[in-house]
C-alpha positions in Angstrom: 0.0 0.0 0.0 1.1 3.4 -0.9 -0.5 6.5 1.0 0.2 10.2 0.2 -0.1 12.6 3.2 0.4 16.0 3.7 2.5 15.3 7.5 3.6 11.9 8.5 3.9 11.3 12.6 5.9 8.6 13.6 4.3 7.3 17.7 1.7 7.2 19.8 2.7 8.4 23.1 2.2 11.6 24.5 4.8 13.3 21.5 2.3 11.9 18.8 -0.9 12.1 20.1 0.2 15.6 21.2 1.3 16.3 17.7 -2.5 15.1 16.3 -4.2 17.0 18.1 -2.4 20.2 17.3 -2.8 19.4 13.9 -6.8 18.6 14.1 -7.1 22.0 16.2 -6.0 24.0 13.7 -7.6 22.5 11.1 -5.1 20.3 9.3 -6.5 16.6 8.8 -4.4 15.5 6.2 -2.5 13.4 8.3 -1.3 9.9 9.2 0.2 8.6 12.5 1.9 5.4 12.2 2.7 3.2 15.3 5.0 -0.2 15.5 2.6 -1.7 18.1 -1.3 -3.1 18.0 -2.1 -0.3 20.4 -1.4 3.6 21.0 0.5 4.7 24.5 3.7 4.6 23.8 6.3 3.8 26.5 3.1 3.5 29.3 1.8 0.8 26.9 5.0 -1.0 27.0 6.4 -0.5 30.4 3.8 -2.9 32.3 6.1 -4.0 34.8 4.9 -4.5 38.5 4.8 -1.3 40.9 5.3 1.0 37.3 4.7 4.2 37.8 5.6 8.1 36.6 8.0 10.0 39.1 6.3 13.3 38.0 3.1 14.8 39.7 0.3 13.0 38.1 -1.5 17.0 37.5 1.9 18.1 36.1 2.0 14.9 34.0 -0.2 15.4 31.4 -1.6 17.5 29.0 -2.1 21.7 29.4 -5.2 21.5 26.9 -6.6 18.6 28.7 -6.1 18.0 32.6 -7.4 15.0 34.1 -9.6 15.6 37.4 -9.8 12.0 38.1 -6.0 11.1 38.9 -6.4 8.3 41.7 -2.6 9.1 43.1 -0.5 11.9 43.1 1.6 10.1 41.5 0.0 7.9 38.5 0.5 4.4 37.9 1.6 3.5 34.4 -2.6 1.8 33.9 -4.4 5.0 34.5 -1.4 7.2 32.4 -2.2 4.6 29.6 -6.0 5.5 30.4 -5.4 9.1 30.0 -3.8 8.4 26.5 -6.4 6.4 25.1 -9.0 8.9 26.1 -7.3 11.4 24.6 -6.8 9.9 21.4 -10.8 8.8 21.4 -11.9 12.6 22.8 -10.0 14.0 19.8 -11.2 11.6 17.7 -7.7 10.3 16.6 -7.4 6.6 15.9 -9.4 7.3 12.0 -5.7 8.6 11.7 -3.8 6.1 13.2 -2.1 2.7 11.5 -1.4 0.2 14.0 1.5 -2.3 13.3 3.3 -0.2 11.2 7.0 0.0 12.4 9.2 2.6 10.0 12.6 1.1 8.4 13.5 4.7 7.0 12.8 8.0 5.6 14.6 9.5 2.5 14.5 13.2 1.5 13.8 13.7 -2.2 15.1 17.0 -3.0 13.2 17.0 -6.4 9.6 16.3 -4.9 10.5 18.0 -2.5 9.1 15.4 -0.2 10.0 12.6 2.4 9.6 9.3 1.2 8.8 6.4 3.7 9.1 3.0 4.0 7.8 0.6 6.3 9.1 -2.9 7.8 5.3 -4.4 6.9 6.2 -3.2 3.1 3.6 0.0 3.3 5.4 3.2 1.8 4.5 7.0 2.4 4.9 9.8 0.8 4.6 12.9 3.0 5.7 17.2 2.9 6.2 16.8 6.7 7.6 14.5 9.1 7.0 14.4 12.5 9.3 12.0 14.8 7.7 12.0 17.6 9.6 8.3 19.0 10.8 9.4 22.2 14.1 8.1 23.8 13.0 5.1 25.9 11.9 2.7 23.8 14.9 0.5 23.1 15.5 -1.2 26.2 19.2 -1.4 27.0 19.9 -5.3 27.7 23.9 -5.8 28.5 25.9 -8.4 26.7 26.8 -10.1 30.1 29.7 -12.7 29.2 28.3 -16.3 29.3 24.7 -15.5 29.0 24.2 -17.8 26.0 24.8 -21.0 28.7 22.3 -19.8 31.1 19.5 -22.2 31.0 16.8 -20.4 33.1 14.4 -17.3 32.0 15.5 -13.9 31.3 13.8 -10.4 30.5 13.9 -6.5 30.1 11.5 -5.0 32.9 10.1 -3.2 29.7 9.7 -6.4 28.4 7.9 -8.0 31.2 7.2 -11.5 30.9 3.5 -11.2 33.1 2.9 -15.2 31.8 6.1 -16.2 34.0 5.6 -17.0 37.6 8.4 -15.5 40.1 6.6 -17.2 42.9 9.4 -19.0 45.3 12.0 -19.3 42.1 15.5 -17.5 42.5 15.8 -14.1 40.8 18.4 -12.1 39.5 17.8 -8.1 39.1 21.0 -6.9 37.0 20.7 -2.8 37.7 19.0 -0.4 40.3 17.7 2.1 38.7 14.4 3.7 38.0 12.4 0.6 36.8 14.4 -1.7 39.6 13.0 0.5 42.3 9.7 0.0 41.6 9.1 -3.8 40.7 11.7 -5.0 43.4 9.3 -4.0 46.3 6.8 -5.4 44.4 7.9 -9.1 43.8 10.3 -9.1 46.7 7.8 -10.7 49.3 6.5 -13.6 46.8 10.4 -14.7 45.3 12.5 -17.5 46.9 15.4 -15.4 47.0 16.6 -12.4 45.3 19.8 -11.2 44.4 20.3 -7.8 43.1 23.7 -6.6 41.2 24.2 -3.0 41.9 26.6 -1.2 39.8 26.2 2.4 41.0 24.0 3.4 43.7 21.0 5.8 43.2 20.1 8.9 45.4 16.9 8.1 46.2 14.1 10.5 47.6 11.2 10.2 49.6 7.7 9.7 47.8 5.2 12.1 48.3 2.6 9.5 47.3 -1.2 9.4 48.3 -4.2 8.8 47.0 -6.0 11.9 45.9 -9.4 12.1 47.8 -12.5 11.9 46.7 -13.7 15.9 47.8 -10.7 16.7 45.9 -11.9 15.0 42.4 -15.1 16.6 42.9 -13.6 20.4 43.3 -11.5 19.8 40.1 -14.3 18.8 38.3 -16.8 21.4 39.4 -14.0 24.1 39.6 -11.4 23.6 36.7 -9.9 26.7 37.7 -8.5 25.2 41.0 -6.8 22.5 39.4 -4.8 24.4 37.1 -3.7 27.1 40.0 -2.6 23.8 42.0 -0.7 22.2 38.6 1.0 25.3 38.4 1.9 25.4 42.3 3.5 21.8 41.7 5.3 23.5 38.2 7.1 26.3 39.8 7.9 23.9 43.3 9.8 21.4 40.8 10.8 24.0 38.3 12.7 25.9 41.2 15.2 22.5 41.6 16.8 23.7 38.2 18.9 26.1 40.3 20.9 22.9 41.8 20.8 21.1 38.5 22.1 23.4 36.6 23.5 26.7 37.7 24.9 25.7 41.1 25.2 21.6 41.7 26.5 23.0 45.5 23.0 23.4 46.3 22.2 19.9 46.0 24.2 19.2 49.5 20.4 20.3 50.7 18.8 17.3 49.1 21.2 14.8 49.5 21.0 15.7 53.2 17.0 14.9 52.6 18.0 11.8 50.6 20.9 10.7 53.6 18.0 10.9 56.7 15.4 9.1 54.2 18.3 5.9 53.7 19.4 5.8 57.9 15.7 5.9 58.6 14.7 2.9 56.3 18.1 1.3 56.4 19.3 0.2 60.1 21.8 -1.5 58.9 25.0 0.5 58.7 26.7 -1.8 56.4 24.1 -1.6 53.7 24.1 2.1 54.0 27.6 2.1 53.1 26.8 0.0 49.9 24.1 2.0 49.1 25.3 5.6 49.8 26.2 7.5 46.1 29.8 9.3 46.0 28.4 11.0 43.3 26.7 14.7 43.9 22.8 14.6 43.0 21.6 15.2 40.2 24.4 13.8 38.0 22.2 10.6 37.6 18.8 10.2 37.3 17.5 11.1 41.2 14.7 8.5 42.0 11.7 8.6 44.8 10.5 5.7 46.6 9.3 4.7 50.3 9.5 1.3 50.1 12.9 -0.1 47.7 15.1 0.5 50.8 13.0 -1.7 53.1 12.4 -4.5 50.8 16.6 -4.9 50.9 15.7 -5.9 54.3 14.1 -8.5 53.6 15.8 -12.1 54.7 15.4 -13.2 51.2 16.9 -10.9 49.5 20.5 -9.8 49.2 22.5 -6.7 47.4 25.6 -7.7 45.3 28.1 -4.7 44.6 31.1 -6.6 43.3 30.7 -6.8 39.2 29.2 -9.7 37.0 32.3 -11.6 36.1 30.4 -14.6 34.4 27.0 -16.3 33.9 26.8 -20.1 34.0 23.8 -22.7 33.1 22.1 -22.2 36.3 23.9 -19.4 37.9 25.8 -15.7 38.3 29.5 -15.5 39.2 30.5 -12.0 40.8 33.5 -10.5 40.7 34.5 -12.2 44.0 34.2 -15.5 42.9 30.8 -15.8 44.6 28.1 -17.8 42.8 24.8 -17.2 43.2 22.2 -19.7 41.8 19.4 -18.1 40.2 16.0 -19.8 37.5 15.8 -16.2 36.0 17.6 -12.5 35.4 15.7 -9.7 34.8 17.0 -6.5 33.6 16.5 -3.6 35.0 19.1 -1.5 32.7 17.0 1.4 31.6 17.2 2.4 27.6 19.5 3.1 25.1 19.5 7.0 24.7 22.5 8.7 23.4 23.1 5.4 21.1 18.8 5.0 20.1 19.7 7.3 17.2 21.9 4.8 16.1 19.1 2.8 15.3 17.6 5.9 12.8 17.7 5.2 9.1 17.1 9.3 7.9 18.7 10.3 4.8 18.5 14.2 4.1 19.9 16.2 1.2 22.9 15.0 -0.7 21.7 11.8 0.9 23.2 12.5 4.1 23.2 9.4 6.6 21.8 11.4 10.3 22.7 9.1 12.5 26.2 8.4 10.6 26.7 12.6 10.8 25.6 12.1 14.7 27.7 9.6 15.5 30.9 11.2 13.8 30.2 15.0 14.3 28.0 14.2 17.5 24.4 14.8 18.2 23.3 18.4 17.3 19.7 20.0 16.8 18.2 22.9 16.6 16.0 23.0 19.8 16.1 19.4 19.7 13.6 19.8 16.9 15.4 20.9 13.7 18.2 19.4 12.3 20.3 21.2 9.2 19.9 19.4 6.0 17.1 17.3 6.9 14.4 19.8 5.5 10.7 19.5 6.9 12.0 17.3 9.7 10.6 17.3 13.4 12.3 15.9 16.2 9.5 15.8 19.4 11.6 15.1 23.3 14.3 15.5 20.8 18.4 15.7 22.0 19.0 18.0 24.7 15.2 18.3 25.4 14.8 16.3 28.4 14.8 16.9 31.8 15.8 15.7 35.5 13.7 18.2 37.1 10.1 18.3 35.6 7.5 17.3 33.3 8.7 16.5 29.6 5.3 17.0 28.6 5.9 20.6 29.1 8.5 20.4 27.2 6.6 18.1 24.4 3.9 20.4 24.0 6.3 23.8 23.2 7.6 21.8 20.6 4.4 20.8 19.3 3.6 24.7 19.1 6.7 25.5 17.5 6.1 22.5 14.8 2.7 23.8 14.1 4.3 27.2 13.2 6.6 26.1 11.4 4.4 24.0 9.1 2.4 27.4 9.2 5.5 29.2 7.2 5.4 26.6 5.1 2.1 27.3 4.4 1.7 31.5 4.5 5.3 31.7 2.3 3.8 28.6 -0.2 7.2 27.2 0.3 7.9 23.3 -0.1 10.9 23.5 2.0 12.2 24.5 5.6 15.8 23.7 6.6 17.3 25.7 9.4 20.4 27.6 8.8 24.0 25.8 10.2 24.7 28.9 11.6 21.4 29.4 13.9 22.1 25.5 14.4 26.0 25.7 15.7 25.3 28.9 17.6 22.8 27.5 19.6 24.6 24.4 20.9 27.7 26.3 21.4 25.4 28.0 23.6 24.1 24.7 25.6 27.3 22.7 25.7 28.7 25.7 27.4 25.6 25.6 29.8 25.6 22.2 30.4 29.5 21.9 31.1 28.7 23.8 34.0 25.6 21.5 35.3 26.1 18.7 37.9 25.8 16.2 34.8 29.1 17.0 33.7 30.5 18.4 37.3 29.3 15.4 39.6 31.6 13.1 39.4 29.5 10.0 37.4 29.0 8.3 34.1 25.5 8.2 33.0 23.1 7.8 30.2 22.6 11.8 29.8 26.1 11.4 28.0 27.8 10.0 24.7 30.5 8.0 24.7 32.5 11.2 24.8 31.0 12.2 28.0 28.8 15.6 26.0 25.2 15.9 27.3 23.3 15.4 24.6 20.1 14.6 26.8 18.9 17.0 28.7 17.8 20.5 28.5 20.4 23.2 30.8 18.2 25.0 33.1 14.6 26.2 33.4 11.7 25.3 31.4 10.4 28.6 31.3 13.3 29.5 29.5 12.7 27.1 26.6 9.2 28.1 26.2 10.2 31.6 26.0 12.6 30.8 23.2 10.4 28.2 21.5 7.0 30.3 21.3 7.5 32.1 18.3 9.4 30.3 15.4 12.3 32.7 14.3 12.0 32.8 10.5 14.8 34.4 9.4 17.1 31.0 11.3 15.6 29.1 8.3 15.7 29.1 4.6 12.5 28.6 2.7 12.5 26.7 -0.4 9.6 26.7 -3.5 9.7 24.1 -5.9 11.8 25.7 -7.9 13.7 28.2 -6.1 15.5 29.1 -3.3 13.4 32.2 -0.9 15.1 33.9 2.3 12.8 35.0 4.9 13.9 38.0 7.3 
């Protein structure tokens, strides 16, 4: 099947359904959204592990246009986030738009059509003026080539991958990592496993939850008073976007939180010697900071037991540390996180000339414009893009000033008739001069850890350097005269 469309969006979690709805508000329907999977959601469809859950405010999670009174938790659970989405994409009347099982194998940029041509794995092709990838970062879960892993006889999985059809009940597990997916199903299956043994390779700060359910009176005022919802989403937006000083302009201020973070471990943690194992030498911030009451207590538990020397080998039936310990185990689950800086390794985008993107990121490194623009990819939309996430607050804050600034941009397209939009290298190289300077500064870079927010040359190309605010002051108007417009025919500059 062949389909011509007029913009092409590539997901279905909150970047794509975000991106729909934009385009359906303003009047465009000549659109297709095409998504790998049988259902919409995106990485709440696939993360189904036990105890999943977001580590935002459920009423900052979520969309400006369409706030949800009926959040059981202040802190949602990956079922009712998944709930949200669907509603969403029935209230706006999206799935008529949407093909299901349709995973993209690459886009090509035809400079005489002047339009992106893509194929599919399932054989479809498209044929659009616009392209909108709206993927996200974790979705390719991250699973380490442990050495010896092809004799182990017993079961193994991703946590995104979760195997709900396998019973943990008394058999031996294996959790390889501790970070933010770890923390939440290790509580969870801790009490019904025969024993656990969990392989830490770099402890996490870890803060206390602020978790409760939301009460009832409470659903009822947001419904009948939608006023009161959004003054109290905006109360938990300027709370969480005040933590970018720490992050970003001075880490030194993040001494007050670990201090939090320190009481929160002695408190749930009598033992002295696991405290030692599980106290970061890192500064905060400079890895993903996670919340949760009730990790630290399930490492009390007599069954279960925290490795810190390194995985030296896997066997047929077991895990050899770096010690020379062995530690029989029927399954390994990972719990490794996603490839991020490497997922655009995965992209097959060809621009002008027939320029490879992720060849050009990984020898020049990644650079954007925005994280949303990319020079030489003309008509090309990045949505969470590089250097557009955060360790601070919502990303759909940051998803949906994107989604503004794509819809303008399509808009020039439109008032100038033009056929193509490709930023200027200039407006490009200037700007992440700008951020890598920023971000050089942050406790990602001046913490003292490795972490997935870097390349394998140790550049943020992650996360965004600073306040929110900032990048939807700088995103809210599209600056024309950073981009060259192209008709069919010639070449247009726009001051």
């Amino acid at each position: 099947m062949h389909r011509e469309t007029k913009v092409l969006v590539i997901g279905t979690g909150f970047s794509g359904l975000g991106m729909a709805v934009e385009l359906k508000r303003r009047g465009e329907h000549d659109f297709v959204v095409v998504e790998k999977a049988s259902d919409l959601g995106g990485t709440w469809r696939d993360n189904s592990y036990p105890g999943c859950a977001c580590d935002v405010p459920s009423h900052m999670y979520s969309f400006s246009f369409e706030l949800n009174p009926r959040w059981s938790r202040m802190f949602a659970e990956q079922g009712e986030i998944w709930d949200y989405l669907r509603r969403v994409a029935d209230k706006y009347r999206l799935r008529p738009h949407i093909r299901f099982n349709t995973k993209v194998s690459g886009a090509q940029w035809d400079e005489e059509s002047k339009r992106w041509h893509v194929t599919t794995e399932q054989g479809d092709t498209y044929t659009a003026a616009a392209l909108v990838a709206g993927v996200g970062a974790l979705h390719i879960p991250n699973v380490p080539e442990l050495p010896g892993i092809e004799n182990f006889s017993g079961k193994t999985f991703h946590s995104a991958q979760w195997d709900h059809d396998y019973d943990l009940t008394g058999k031996r597990v294996a959790v390889v990592g501790t970070g933010a997916s770890a923390i939440q199903f290790v509580p969870k299956i801790a009490g019904s496993v025969g024993a656990m043994k969990i392989f830490q390779r770099t402890p996490p700060w870890i803060m206390p939850k602020a978790d409760r359910e939301i009460n009832g009176w409470e659903q009822k005022l947001f419904r009948a008073l939608p006023f009161t919802q959004r003054l109290y989403r905006n109360f938990v937006y300027w709370i969480r976007e005040s933590s970018a000083v720490g992050f970003a302009i001075n880490p030194r201020i993040m001494q007050f939180a670990q201090g939090i973070a320190l009481r929160h471990m002695k408190k749930q943690v009598p033992d002295a010697s696991l405290r030692r194992k599980l106290k970061p030498d890192y500064t905060m911030g400079c890895k993903r900071v996670l919340i949760s009451n009730d990790y630290y207590p399930a490492l009390g538990y007599p069954n279960v037991d925290l490795v810190t020397d390194k995985i030296s080998e896997v066997r047929e039936k077991s895990i050899v540390d770096s010690a020379g310990v062995e530690h029989e185990v029927d399954v390994i689950i990972y719990g490794t996180g996603f490839h991020v800086t490497d997922s655009f390794d995965y992209l097959d985008i060809q621009g002008k000339g027939g320029i490879d993107l992720a060849k050009q990121w990984r020898e020049e490194g990644i650079e954007t414009y925005f994280g949303i623009t990319v020079s030489g990819f003309p008509n090309l939309f990045f949505l969470l893009g590089p250097n557009t996430g955060l360790g601070h607050n919502s990303v759909v804050f940051m998803i949906e000033s994107q989604i503004r600034y794509v819809s303008q941009c399509l808009q020039l397209l439109d008032k100038h008739r033009a056929a193509e939009l490709d930023v200027r290298p200039e407006a490009q190289q200037e700007f992440n001069r700008e951020i890598q300077g920023k971000l050089t500064k942050g406790v990602w870079t001046q913490g003292g850890c490795k972490s997935w927010y870097l390349d394998a040359q140790g550049v943020n190309r992650t996360v965004w350097p600073g306040f929110t605010w900032r990048y939807w002051m700088r995103t809210k108007r599209v600056r024309a005269e950073d981009y060259v417009l192209t008709a069919a025919s010639r070449s247009t500059a726009v001051r």
